[in-house]
C-alpha positions in Angstrom: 30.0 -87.9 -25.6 33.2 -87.8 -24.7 33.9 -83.8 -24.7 37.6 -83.8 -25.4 39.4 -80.3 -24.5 42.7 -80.7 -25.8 42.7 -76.9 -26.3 38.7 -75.5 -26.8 37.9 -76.1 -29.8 34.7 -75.0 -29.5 36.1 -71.8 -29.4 38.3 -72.0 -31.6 37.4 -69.3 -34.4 34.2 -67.3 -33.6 34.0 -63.7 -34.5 37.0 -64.0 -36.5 38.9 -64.4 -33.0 41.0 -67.1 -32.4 42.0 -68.6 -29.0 45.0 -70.5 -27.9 43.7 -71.4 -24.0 46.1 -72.8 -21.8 50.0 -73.0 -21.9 51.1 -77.0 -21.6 54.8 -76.1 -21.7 54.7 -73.8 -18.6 52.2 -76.3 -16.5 54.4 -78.2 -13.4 55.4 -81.6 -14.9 53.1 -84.5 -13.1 51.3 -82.1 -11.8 47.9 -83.6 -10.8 50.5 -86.0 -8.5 51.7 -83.0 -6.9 50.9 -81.6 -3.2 49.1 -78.2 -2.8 50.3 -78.0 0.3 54.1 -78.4 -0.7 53.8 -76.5 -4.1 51.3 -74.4 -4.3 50.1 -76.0 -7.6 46.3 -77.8 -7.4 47.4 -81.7 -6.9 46.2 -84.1 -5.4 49.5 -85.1 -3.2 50.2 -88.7 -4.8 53.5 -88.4 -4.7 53.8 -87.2 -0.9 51.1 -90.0 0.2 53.2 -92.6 -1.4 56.0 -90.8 0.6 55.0 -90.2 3.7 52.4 -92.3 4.0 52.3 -95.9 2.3 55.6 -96.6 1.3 56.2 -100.5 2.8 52.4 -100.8 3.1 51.2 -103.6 1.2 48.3 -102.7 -1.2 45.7 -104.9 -2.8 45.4 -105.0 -6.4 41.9 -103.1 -8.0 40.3 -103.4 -10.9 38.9 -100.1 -12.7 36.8 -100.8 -15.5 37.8 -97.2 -18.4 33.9 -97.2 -19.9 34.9 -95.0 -22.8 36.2 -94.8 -26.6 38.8 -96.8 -26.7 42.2 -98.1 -24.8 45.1 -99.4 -26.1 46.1 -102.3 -24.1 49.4 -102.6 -26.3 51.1 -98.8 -24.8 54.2 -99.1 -23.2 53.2 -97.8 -19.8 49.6 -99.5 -19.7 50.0 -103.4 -21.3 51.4 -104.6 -17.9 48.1 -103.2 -15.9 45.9 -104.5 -18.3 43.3 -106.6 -16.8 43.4 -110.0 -18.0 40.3 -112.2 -18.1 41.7 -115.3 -16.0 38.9 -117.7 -17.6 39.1 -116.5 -21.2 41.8 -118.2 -23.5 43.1 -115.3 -26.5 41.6 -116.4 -29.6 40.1 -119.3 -29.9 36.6 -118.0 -30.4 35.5 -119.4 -27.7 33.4 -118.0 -24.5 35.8 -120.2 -22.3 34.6 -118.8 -19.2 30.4 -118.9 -19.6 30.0 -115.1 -19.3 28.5 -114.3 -22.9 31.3 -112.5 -24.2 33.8 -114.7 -26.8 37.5 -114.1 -26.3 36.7 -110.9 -23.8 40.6 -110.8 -22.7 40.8 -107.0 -21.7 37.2 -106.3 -21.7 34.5 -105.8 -24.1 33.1 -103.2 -27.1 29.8 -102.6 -26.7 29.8 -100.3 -30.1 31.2 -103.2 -32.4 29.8 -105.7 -34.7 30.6 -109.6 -34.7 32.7 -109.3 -38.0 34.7 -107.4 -36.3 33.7 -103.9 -37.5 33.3 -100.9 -35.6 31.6 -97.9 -34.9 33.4 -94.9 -34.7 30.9 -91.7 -35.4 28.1 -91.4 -34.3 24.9 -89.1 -33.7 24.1 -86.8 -30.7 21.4 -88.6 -28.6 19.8 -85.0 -29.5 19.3 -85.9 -32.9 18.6 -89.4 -32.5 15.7 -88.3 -30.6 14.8 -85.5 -33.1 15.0 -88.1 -35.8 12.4 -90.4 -34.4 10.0 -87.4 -33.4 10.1 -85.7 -36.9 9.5 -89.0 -38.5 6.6 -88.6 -36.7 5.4 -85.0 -36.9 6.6 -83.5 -39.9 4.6 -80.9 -41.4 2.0 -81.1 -38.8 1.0 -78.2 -36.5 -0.7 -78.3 -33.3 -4.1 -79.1 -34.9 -3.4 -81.8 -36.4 -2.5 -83.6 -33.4 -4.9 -85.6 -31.3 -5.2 -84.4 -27.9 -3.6 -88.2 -26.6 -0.3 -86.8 -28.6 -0.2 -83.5 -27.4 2.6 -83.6 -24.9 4.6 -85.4 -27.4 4.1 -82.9 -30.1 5.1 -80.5 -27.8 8.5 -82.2 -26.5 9.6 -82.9 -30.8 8.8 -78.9 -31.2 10.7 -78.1 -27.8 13.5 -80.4 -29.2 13.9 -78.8 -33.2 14.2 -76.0 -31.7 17.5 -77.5 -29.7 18.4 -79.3 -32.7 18.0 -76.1 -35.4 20.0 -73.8 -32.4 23.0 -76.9 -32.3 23.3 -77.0 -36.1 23.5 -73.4 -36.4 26.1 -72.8 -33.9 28.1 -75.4 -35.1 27.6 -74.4 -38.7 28.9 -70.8 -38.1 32.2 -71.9 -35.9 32.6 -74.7 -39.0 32.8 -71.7 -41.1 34.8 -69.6 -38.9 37.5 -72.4 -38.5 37.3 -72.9 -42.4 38.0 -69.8 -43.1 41.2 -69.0 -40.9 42.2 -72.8 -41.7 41.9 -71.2 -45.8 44.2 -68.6 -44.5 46.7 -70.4 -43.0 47.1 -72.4 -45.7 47.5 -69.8 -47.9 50.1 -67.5 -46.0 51.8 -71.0 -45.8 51.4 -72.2 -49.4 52.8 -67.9 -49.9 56.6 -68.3 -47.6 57.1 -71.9 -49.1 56.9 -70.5 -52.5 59.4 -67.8 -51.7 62.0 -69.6 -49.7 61.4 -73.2 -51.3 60.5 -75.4 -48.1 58.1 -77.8 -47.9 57.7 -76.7 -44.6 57.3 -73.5 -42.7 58.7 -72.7 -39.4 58.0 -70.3 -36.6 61.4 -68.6 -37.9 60.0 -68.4 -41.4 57.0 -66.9 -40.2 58.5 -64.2 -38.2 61.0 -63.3 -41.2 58.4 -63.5 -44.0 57.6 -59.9 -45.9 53.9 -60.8 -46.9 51.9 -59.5 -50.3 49.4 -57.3 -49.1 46.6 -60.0 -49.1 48.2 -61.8 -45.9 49.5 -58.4 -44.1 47.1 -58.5 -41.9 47.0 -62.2 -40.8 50.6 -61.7 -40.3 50.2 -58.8 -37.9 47.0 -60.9 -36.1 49.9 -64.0 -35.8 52.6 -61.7 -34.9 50.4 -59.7 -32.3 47.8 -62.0 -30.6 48.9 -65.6 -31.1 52.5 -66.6 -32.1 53.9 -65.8 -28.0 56.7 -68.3 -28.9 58.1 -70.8 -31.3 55.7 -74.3 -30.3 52.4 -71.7 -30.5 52.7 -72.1 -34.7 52.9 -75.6 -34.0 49.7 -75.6 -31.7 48.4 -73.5 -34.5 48.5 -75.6 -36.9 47.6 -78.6 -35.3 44.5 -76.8 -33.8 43.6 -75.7 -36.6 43.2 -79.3 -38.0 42.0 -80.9 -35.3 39.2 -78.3 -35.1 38.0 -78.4 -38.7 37.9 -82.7 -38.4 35.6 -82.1 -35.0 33.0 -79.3 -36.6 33.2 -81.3 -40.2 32.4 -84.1 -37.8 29.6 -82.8 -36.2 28.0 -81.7 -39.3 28.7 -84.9 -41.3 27.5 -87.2 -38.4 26.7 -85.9 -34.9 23.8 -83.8 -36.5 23.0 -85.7 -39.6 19.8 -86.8 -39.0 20.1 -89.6 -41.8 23.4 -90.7 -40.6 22.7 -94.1 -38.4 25.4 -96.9 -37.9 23.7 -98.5 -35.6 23.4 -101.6 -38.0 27.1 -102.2 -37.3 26.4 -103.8 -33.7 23.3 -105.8 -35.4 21.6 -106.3 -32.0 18.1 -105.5 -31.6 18.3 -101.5 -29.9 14.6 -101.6 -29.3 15.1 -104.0 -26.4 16.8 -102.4 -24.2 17.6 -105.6 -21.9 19.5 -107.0 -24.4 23.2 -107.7 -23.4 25.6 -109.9 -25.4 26.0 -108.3 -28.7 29.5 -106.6 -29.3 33.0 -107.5 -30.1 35.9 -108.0 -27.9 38.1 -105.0 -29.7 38.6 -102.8 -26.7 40.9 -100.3 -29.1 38.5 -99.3 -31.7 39.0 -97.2 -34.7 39.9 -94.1 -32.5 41.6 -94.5 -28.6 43.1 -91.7 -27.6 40.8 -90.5 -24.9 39.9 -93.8 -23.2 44.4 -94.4 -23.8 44.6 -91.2 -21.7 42.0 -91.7 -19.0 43.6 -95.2 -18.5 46.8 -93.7 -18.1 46.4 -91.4 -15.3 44.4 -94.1 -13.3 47.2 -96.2 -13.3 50.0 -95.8 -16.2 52.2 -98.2 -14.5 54.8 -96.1 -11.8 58.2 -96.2 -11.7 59.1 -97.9 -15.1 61.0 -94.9 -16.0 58.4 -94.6 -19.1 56.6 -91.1 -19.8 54.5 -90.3 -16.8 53.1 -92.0 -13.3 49.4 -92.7 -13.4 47.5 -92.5 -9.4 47.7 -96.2 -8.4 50.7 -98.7 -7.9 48.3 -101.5 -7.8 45.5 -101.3 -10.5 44.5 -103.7 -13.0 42.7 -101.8 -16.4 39.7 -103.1 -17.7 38.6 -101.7 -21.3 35.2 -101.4 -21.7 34.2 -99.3 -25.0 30.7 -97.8 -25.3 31.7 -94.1 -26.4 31.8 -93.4 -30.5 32.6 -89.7 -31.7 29.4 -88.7 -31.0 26.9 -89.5 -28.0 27.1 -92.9 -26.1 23.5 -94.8 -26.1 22.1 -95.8 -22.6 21.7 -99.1 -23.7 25.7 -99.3 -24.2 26.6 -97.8 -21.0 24.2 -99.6 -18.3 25.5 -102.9 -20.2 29.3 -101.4 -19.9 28.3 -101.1 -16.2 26.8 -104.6 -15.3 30.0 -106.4 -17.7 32.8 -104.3 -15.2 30.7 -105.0 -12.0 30.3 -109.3 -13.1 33.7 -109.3 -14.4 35.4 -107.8 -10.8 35.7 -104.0 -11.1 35.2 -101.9 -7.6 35.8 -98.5 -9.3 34.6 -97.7 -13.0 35.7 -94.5 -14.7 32.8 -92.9 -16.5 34.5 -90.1 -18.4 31.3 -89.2 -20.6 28.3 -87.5 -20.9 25.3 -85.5 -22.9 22.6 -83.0 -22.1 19.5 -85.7 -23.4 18.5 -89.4 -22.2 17.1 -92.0 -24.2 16.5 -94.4 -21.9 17.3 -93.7 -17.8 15.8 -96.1 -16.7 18.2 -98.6 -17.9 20.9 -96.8 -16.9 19.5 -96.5 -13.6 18.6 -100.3 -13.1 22.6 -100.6 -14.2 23.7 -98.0 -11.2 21.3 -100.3 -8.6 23.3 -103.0 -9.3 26.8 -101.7 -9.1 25.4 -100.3 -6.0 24.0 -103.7 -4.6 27.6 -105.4 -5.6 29.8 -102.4 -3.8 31.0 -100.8 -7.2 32.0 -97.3 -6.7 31.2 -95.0 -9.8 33.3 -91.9 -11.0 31.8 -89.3 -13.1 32.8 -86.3 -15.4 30.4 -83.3 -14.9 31.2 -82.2 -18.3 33.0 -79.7 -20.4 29.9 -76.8 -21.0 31.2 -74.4 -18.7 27.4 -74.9 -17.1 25.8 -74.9 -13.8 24.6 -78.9 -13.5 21.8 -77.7 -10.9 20.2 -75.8 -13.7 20.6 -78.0 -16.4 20.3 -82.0 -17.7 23.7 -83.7 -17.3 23.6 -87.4 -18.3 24.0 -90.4 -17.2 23.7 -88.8 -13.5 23.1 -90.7 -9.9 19.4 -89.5 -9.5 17.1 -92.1 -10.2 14.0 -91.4 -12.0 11.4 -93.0 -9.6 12.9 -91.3 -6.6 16.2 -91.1 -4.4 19.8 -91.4 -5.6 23.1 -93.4 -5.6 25.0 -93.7 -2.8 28.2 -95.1 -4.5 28.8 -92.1 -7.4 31.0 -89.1 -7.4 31.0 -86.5 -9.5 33.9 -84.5 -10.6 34.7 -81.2 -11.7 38.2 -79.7 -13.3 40.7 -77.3 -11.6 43.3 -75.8 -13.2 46.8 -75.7 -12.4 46.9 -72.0 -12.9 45.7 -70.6 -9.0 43.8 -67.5 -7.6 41.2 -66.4 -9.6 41.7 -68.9 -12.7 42.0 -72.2 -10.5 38.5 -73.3 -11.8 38.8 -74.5 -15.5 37.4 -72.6 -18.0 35.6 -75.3 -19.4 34.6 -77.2 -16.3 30.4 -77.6 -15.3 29.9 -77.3 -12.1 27.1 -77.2 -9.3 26.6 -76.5 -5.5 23.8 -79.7 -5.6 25.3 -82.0 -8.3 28.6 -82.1 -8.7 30.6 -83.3 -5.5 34.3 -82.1 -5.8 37.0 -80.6 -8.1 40.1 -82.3 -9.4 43.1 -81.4 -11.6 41.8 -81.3 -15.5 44.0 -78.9 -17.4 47.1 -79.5 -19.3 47.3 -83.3 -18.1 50.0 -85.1 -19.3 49.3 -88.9 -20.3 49.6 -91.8 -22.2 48.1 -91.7 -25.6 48.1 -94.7 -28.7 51.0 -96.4 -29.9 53.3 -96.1 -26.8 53.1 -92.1 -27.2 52.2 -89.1 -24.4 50.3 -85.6 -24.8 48.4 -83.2 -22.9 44.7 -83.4 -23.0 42.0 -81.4 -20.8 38.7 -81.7 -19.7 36.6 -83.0 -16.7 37.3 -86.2 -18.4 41.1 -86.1 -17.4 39.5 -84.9 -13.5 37.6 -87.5 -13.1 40.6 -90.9 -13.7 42.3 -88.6 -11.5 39.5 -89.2 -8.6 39.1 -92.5 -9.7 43.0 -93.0 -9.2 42.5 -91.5 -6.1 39.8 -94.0 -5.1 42.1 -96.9 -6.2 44.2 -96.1 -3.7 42.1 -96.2 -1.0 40.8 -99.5 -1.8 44.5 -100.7 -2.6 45.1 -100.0 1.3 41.5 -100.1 2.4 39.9 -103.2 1.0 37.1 -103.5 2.6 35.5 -99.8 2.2 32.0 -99.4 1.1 31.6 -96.8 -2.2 29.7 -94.7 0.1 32.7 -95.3 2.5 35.2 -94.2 -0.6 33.2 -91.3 -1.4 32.7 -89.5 2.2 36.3 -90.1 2.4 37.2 -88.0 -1.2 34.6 -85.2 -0.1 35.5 -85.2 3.9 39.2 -85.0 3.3 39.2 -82.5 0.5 41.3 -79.3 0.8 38.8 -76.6 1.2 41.5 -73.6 1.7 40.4 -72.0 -1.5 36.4 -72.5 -0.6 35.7 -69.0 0.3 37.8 -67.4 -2.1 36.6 -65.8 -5.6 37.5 -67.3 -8.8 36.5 -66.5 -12.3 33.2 -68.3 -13.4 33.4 -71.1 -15.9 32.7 -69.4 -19.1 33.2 -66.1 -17.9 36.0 -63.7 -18.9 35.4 -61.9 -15.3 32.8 -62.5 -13.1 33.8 -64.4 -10.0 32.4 -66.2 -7.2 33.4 -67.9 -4.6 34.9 -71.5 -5.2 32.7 -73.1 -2.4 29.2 -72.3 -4.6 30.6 -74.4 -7.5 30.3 -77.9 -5.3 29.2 -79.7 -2.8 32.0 -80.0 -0.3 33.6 -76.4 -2.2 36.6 -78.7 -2.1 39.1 -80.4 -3.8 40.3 -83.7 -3.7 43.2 -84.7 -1.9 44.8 -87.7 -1.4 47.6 -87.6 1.1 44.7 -85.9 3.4 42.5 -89.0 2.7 44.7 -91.3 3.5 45.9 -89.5 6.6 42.4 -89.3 8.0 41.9 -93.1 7.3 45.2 -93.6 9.5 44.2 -91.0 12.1 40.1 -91.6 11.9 38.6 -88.7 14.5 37.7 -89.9 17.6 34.0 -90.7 18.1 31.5 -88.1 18.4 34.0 -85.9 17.1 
């Protein structure tokens, strides 16, 4: 699922506290393209590599396959990096080019139907799987379970209990959110009635004598949240996005007789199955997959909104992620359709805590692997240690050994010291490999428009950028060879230092336990050490 942070909304209202994280107005404009070294903010030094480095170096165009929810191929700053399918003619219904996939012109939608329909909630592969096991054991207990069922009996208890804990918590922040949502609206519905608007500013707020019923809101909005005018603004829109995410989650993420699967019409229970889908890359809902494409490679230099990582990057839109979890089946079929159809770097900016079907995905990862496909992964937005729990899809294979050509990424703030981990971010001394800017990224987002977003899903296009790059100037590298060269050249001057603990208010520890390498990435240093390789045996 992909876990979008534009501001937590997870945390939005519990306990009757309400939490505006994060300040995009006072965060260094482009600032994942900045330089550490020359700013002191945590970028990744695009603009100086380009600078100092490449500029009158010829760079080789890549193609990045954006597995996710969504892109729109039409946006200002991304419709002339589009990739273009050079055997497919637009329209005519045709699979022109032999590959299985009818008019497949910027990529393909794994999570659409032949008419044309789409699917755009979905369920949490949690209750998918607690769906199929109560089916089966409802209302039994342990005795009435034959002894050849007992493990399985065991795993659907093990997972209601997941399932009944989920529900619950999201039930009681639905609630919370409901209720300050209730009393927004009503302080609002209260000044427009007095001074006539239809609207109500930040000025009206701050001038407004409330009836005793609102007193106190006003004195919470006054005291704790309203810091300046575009705050009531975030408010609001918070607000709103936060009640359509829990409503969500109720309604279909953890409805256990919500299934749209009959929208694809292919047969799920084969999970070799590959040509099924539509060729609507958009989908009902594209902001995310938008704003991953754009800071991989929003085209640079136009003069339009922002600069994505790459000069030289074609976009290839593969959509597998609904609002809710992506299926395995999707995602290893996402991964063998960008590695046929000429990606070398897919951005995977998803994940959830259960697997359906590994394996799959694993056979999928083998192949990119075999065809010198670099993947890019977001460790996830749970604020949890990845060595202690399930992250997935992830690069370790379930018969044994791992992936040599993934990378997993974790988000840094722009904020230093002790905040310069996100607050959100997982993270993991074995399993994630290396930090990248996440917070309060500025990008392109549907119909030729730009906003902030955060999460390890705006880190990871960032490394994937970053990767481009490479290849743009260095062809010929491996994904292992890509990889070692993120991790080896990443700027480890804040390894030994303390920072606060993702999803704690306090405790620290020091930046270097949170990854592999303790570093983060950097890509003037990369390309400098591919210009200035070591000496042998050095």
């Amino acid at each position: 699922m992909k876990k979008l942070l534009i501001l937590p909304l997870a945390a939005l209202c519990v306990s009757a506290t309400f939490y505006l994280a994060g300040d995009p107005s006072s965060a260094p404009k482009n600032w994942f393209n900045l330089s550490f070294a020359e700013t002191g903010t945590h970028g990744v030094g695009t603009e100086r590599a380009y600078k100092e480095l490449l500029a009158g170096k010829k760079a080789d165009t890549i193609i990045v396959a954006v597995i996710d929810g969504g892109v729109d191929y039409t946006h200002e700053d991304l419709k002339n990096v589009m990739w273009h399918n050079p055997g497919e003619i637009p329209g005519n219904k045709i699979d022109d080019d032999k590959n299985g996939y009818v008019d497949d012109i910027y990529g393909w939608n794994f999570i659409g139907g032949a008419n044309g329909e789409n699917v755009h909630h979905d369920n949490l592969e949690l209750t998918r799987q607690y769906r199929t096991l109560k089916k089966k054991f409802k209302n039994k207990t342990a005795e009435d379970v034959p002894a050849s069922e007992k493990a399985e009996f065991e795993r659907y208890l093990s997972i209601q209990k997941d399932y009944n804990k989920e529900y619950d918590d999201s039930k009681k922040t639905f609630d919370n959110i409901a209720n300050f949502r209730r009393m927004n609206n009503g302080y609002k519905e209260e000044i427009m009635k007095r001074t006539g608007k239809d609207t109500v500013t930040y000025a009206d707020v701050m001038e407004h004598n409330p009836s005793d019923q609102y007193k106190k809101y006003q004195l919470l909005l006054k005291t704790a949240i309203l810091k300046k005018p575009e705050d009531w603004t975030s408010l609001n829109e918070e607000l709103e996005e936060g009640y359509e995410a829990y409503n969500n989650r109720l309604e279909y993420h953890l409805n256990v007789d919500y299934d749209p699967r009959n929208i694809v019409g292919d047969n799920y229970d084969d999970a070799t199955e590959r040509f099924y889908g539509n060729a609507d890359i958009k989908g009902p809902e594209p902001f995310h997959g938008t704003h991953v494409a754009g800071i991989i490679g929003a085209q640079r230099g136009n003069g339009l909104g922002m600069d994505g990582v790459s000069n030289a990057v074609k976009i290839m839109g593969i959509r597998v992620v609904p609002d809710g979890d992506e299926r395995d089946k999707d995602v290893a079929n996402g991964i063998r359709y960008a590695v046929d159809n000429g990606a070398k770097v897919i951005n995977m900016s998803f994940g959830k805590s259960y697997s359906h079907n590994k394996g799959i995905v694993d056979e999928a990862v083998k192949y990119a692997e075999s065809k010198g496909v670099l993947l890019v992964h977001a460790a996830g937005n749970d604020s949890k240690d990845n060595d202690a729990t399930n992250n997935f899809p992830n690069p370790r294979y379930e018969n044994g050994g791992a992936a040599t050509n993934w990378i997993e990424i974790g988000a840094l703030n722009w904020r230093t010291g002790k905040n310069s981990c996100a607050p959100f971010t997982n993270y993991g001394q074995k399993n994630v490999d290396v930090f990248a800017p996440g917070v309060d990224i500025y990008s392109c987002a549907p119909e030729s428009k730009y906003r902030n977003a955060s999460g390890t899903s705006m880190a990871c296009p960032v490394t994937a950028g970053v990767a481009t790059v490479i290849l743009n100037y260095y062809p010929t590298m491996t994904p292992a060879q890509v990889k070692s060269t993120i991790e080896n050249s990443s700027d480890r001057s804040i390894a030994k230092k303390k920072v606060i603990i993702p999803g704690e208010k306090k405790k620290k520890a020091k930046f270097s336990t949170f990854s592999r390498t303790g570093g983060m990435v950097d890509l003037y240093a990369a390309i400098k050490m591919l210009q200035n390789p070591a000496p042998a045996g050095k």
